[in-house]
C-alpha positions in Angstrom: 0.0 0.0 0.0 1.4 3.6 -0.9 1.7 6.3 1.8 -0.8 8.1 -0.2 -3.3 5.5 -0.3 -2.4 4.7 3.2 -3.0 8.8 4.3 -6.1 8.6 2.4 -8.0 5.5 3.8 -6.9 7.5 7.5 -8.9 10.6 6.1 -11.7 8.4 5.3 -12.1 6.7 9.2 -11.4 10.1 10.8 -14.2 11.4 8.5 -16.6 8.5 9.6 -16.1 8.5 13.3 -16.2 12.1 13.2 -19.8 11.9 11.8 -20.1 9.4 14.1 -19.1 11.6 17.1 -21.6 14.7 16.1 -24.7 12.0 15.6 -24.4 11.4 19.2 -23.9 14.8 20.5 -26.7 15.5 18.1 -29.1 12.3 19.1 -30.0 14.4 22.1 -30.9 17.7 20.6 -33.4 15.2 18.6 -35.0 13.7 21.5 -35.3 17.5 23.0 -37.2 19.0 20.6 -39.4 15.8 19.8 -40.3 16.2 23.6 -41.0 19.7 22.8 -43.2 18.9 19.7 -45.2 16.5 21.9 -45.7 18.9 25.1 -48.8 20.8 24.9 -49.0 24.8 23.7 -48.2 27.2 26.6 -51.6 28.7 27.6 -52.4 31.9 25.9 -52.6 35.3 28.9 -55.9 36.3 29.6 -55.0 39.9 28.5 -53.7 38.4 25.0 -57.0 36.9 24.6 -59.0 39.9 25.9 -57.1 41.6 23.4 -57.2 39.7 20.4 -61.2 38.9 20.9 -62.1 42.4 21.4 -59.6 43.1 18.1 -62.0 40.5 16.3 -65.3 41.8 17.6 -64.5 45.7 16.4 -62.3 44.9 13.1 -65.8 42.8 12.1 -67.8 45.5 13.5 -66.4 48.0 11.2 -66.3 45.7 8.5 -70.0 45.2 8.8 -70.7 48.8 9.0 -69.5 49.2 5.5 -71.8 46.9 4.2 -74.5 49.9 5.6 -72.5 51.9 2.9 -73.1 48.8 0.5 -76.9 48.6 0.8 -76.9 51.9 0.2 -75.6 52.1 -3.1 -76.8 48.7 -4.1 -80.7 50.6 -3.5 -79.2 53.8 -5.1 -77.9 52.2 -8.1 -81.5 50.0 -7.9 -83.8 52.5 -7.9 -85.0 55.3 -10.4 -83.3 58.3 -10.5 -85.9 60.5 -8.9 -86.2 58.6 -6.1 -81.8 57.9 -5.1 -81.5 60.7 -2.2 -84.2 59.3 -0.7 -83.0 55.7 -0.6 -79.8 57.1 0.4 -81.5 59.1 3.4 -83.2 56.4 4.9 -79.8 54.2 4.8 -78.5 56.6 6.8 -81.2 57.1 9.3 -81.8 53.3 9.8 -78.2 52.9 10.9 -78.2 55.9 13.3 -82.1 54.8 14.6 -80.8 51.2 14.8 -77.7 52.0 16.5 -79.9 53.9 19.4 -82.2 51.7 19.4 -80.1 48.9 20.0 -78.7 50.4 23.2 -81.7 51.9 24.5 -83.9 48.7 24.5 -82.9 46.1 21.9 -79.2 44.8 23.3 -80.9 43.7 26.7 -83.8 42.3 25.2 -81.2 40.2 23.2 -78.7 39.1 25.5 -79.8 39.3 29.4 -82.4 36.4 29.2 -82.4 33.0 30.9 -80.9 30.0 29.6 -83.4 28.5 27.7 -85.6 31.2 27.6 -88.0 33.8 25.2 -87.2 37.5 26.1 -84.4 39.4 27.5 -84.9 42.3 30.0 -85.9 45.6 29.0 -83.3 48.9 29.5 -80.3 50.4 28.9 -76.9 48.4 28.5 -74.3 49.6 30.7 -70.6 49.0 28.9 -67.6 48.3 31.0 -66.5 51.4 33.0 -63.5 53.7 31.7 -59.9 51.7 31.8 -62.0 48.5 32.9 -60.3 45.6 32.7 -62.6 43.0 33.3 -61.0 39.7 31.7 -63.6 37.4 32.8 -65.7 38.0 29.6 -62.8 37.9 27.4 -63.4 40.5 25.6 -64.5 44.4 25.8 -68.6 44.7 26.3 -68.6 47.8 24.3 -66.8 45.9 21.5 -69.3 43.8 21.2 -72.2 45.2 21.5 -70.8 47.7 18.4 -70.3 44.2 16.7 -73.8 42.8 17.2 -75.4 46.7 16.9 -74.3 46.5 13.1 -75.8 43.0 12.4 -79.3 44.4 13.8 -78.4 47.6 10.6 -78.3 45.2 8.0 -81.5 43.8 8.8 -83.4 47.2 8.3 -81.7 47.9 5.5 -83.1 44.6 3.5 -86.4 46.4 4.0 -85.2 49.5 2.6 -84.5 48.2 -0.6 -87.8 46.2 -1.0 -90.1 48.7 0.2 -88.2 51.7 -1.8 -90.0 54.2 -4.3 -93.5 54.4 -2.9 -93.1 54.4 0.9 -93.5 57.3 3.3 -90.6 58.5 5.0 -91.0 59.1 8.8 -93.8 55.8 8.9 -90.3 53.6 7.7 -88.7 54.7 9.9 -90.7 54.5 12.6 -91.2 50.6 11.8 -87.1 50.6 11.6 -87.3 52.2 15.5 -89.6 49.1 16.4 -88.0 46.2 14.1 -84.3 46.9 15.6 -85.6 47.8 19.0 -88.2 45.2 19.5 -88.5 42.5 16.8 -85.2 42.2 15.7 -83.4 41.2 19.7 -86.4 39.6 21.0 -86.0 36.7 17.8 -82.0 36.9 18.2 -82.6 36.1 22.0 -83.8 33.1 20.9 -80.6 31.5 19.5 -78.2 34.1 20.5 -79.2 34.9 23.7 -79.1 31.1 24.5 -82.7 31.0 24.2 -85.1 28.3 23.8 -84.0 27.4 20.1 -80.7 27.2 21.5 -81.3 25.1 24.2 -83.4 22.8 21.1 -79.8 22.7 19.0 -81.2 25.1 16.1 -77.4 26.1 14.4 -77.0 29.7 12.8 -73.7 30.7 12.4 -73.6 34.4 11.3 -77.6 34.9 10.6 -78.9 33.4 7.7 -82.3 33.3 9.5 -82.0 35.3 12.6 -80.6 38.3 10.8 -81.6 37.7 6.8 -85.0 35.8 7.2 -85.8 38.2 10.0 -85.7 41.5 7.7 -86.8 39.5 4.8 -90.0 38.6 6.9 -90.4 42.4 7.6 -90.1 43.2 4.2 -92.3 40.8 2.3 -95.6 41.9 5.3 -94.1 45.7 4.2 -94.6 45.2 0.7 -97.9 43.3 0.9 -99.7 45.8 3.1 -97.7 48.9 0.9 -98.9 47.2 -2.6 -96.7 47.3 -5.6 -95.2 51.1 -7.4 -97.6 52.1 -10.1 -97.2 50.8 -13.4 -95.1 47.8 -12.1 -97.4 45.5 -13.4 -99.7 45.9 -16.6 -103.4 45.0 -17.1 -102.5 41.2 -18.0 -100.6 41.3 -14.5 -97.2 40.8 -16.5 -94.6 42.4 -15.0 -93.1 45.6 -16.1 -89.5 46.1 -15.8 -88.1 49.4 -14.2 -84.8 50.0 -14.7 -82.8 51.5 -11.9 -80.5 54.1 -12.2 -76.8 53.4 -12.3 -75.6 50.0 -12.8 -72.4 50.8 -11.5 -73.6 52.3 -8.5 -75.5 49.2 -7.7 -72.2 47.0 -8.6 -69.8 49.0 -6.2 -72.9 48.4 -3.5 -72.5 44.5 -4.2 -68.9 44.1 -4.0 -69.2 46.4 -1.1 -71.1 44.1 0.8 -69.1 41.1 0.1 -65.9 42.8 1.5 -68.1 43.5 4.5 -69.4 40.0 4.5 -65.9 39.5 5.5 -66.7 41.0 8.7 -69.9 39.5 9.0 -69.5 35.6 8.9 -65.3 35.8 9.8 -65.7 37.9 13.1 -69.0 35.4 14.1 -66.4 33.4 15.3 -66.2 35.2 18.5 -62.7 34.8 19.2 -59.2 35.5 17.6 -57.0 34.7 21.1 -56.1 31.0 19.9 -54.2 29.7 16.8 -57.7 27.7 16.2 -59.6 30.3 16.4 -57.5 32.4 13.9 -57.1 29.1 11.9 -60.7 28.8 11.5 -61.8 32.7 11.0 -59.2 31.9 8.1 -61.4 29.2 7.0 -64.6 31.1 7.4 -63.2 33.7 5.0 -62.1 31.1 2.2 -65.7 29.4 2.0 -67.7 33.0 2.2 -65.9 33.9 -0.9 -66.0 30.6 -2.4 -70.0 31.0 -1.8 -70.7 34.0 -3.8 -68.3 33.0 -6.3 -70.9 30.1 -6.2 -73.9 32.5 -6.7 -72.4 34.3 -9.3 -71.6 31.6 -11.6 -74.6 29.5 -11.1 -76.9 32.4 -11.7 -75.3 33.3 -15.0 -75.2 30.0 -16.6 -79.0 29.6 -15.5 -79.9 32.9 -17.0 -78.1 32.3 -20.3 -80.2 28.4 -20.1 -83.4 30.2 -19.4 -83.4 33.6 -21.1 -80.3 33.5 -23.5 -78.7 36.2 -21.4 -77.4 37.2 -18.6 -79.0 40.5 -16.7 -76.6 42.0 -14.6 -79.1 42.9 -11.7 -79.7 39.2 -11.2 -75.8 38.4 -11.3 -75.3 41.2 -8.7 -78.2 39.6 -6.4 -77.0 36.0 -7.1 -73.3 36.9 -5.2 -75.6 38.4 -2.7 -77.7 34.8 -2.2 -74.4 32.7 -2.6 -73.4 35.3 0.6 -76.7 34.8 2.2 -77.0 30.9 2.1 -73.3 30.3 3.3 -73.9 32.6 6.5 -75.6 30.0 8.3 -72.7 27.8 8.5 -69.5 28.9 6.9 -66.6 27.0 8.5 -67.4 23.7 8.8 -68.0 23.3 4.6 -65.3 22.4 2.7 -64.5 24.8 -0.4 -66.6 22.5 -2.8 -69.9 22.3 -0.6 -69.6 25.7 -0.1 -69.3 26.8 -4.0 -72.5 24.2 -4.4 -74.4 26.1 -1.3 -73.6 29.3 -2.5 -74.8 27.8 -6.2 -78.3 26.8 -4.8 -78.2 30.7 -3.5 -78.1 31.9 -7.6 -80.7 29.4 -8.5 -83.1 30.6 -5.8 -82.9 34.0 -7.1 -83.4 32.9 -11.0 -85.9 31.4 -10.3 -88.0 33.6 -6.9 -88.2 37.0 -8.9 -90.8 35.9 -11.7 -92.3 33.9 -9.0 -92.4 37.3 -6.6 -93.8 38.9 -10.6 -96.3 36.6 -10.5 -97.6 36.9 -7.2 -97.8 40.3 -7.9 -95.1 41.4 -5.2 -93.0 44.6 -5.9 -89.5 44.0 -4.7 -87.5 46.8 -6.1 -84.3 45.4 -5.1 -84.6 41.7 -4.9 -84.5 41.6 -1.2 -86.6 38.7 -0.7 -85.3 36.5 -2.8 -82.0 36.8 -1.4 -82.3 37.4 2.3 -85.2 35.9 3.0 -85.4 32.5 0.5 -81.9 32.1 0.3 -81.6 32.4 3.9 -84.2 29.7 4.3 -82.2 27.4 2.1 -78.9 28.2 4.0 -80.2 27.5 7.3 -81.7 24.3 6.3 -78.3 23.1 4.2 -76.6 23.5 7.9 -76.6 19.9 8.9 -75.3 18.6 5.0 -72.0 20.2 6.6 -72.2 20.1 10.6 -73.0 16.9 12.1 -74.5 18.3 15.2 -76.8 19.8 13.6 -80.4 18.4 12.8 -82.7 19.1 9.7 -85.8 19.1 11.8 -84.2 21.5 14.4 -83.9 23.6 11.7 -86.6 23.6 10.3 -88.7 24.3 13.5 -86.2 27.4 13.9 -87.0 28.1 10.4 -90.6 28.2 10.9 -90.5 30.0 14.0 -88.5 33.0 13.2 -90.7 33.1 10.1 -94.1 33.5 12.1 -93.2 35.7 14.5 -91.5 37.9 12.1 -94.0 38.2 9.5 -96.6 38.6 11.7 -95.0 40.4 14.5 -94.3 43.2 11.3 -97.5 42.8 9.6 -99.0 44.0 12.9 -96.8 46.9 13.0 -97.1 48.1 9.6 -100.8 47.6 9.7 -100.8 49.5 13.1 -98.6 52.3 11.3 -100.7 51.8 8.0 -104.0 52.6 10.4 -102.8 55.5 12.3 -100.7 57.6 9.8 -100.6 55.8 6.6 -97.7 54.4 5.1 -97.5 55.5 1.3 -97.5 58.3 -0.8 -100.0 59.2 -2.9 -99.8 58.9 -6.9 -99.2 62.1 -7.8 -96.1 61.9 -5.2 -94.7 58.8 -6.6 -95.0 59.7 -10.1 -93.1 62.9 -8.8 -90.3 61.1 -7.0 -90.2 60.7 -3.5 -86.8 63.0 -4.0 -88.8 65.8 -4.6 -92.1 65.1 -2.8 -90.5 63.8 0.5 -87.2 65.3 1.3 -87.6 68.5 -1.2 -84.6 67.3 -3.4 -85.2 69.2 -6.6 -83.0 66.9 -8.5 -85.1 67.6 -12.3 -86.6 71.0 -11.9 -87.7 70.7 -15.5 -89.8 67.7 -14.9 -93.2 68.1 -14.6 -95.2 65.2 -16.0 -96.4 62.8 -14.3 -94.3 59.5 -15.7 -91.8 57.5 -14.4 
């Protein structure tokens, strides 16, 4: 053997038990951090929690007041021209009436009720006192009441829309005073104030049914005691189209309120102070938007089947229903059940407005095909997803929030309708409730008496 050979087979068993030396220092490192894989997660701080849930509860919150901004220009872009600063008035008088309302009477009534039980407690809610740091609820009680506060908005403002270009202003907004005061908590308390239907097992997520069945209740008994806008039907009881006024304005509104819906199903978690909960807020977010992409595409391809084209007002209110029927349940879907659920959504709306046509219905807007059907079908679809959940549960929550809503609101808005009318006359509504209710004097030119 040659020194060189001879140097080199040397090199060769220092090498080895060199290796062999670090892979036992190193066997324990291994066994370390295995341990430490194994060991369970440090708790999380109370004030971390408190922090991150309250974080949650007022990112949503705002969030969810956008979408007022949304429903807003979804009815402006909706309705005729002569009649947009009135839509837009009432949007922002609902919110401000609801937000009062919702602190005067209405978070109480919702939330300070016995297990199990039908009504809350009537009065003021008192929020945690300045610098309070009460950690027991894990979270600030002004955050979120300003996070459930905006849910009860949204519900007025799916009457808005359905009721818009023949309705009085003060009398809708008197029934907006009574809807998120009274109606509105008292129904919530139910589910959300671990009432009764919780106590039964009833599942609703975000609100397909406590918070979009619930105003679309109020809005169908509106626009049956209101009738429909003159000239929306002919004499053979065909429907008459009425075009709205800005496309655009009513597309900005849409996508509006699916950024908000964000908000509206992610924050329903109710907690961002664990890597679950953020985990599954993630989630929530993924299958919302998979939902309306759902609605979207299913209505379109339905409308091009049925009609040979696609209208754009549908499209817009088929996102909306893909929204509407994934709120009940968004997190535990996976990403195809909730593109089908938010599908069905599209399909319901194809198919509700010539039905609404033919029952002679005037929904300017498309309101009740999209908060109240869809939000039917949503909360019914719950236990395809969630085990726990039961289809005749459902149903009987279904059912109930449906009777006491309809004819909790027909009562009021035949009360209201009794005392100091609710509609405007012809003349008025030809005019434009612009000009005839809130003195807008948009088309001083315009003096006939067409639409």
């Amino acid at each position: 053997m040659t020194f060189r050979k001879t140097l080199t087979l040397a090199g060769v068993f220092v090498g080895l038990a060199a290796t062999a030396a670090f892979a036992q220092d190193a066997a324990p490192d291994v066994a370390v951090v295995a341990a430490e894989a194994a060991a369970p997660a440090p708790a999380v701080q109370p004030d971390v929690t408190y922090i991150f849930n309250t974080l949650l509860f007022l990112i949503g919150g705002f969030l969810v007041m956008f979408m007022a901004a949304g429903f807003a220009m979804l009815e402006a872009g909706l309705v005729r021209s002569k009649n947009v600063s009135m839509q837009c008035l009432k949007n922002v008088a609902l919110y401000a009436i609801a937000g009062i309302m919702y602190w005067v009477v209405g978070y109480n009534l919702m939330y300070t009720g016995v297990d199990g039980g039908y009504i809350g407690s009537f009065g003021p809610y008192a929020f945690d006192p300045v610098g309070g740091d009460n950690l027991a609820t894990g979270y600030s009680t002004a955050s979120d009441w300003f996070f459930q506060m905006v849910f009860v908005a949204a519900t007025a403002s799916i009457v808005s829309g359905t009721l818009a270009e023949r309705i009085r202003l003060w009398p809708f907004l008197l029934f907006t005073a009574i809807l998120t005061g009274i109606i509105y908590p008292i129904s919530g308390s139910w589910q959300w104030g671990a009432g009764w239907l919780s106590e039964m097992g009833f599942s609703d997520f975000a609100g397909s049914t406590i918070v979009h069945s619930v105003g679309g209740w109020a809005a169908l008994a509106g626009a049956i005691l209101l009738g429909a806008r003159k000239g929306r039907f002919g004499a053979d009881g065909r429907g008459i189209a009425m075009p709205g006024s800005s496309i655009p304005l009513a597309t900005l509104g849409t996508f509006i309120l699916w950024l908000g819906w964000f908000g509206f199903n992610g924050a329903s978690q109710l907690a961002m102070g664990t890597i679950t909960d953020v985990t599954d807020v993630s989630r929530i977010f993924a299958n919302t938007n998979f939902a309306a992409a759902g609605g979207v595409v299913a209505s379109m391809i339905l409308l091009q089947v049925i009609y040979k084209r696609v209208d754009v007002t549908m499209v817009l209110n088929g996102a909306l229903a893909g929204l509407v029927s994934i709120t009940a349940e968004p997190l535990a879907p996976s990403p195809l059940a909730a593109i089908l659920i938010g599908a069905v959504g599209g399909v319901i709306v194809v198919v509700a407005v010539p039905l609404l046509d033919k029952l002679k219905i005037d929904d300017v807007v498309g309101a009740i095909p999209v908060h109240l059907f869809a939000g039917i079908w949503g909360t019914l679809a719950v236990p395809l997803t969630n085990a726990d959940a039961s289809f005749v549960t459902q149903l009987i929550g279904v059912v109930s929030y449906g009777v006491f809503a309809f004819f909790g609101s027909l009562i009021v808005w035949g009360i209201i309708k009794a005392v100091i009318g609710i509609r405007v006359s012809e003349e008025e509504e030809a005019l434009g409730l612009d000009r005839t209710e809130i003195g807008v004097e948009a088309y001083p030119e315009f003096t006939g008496a067409r639409g």
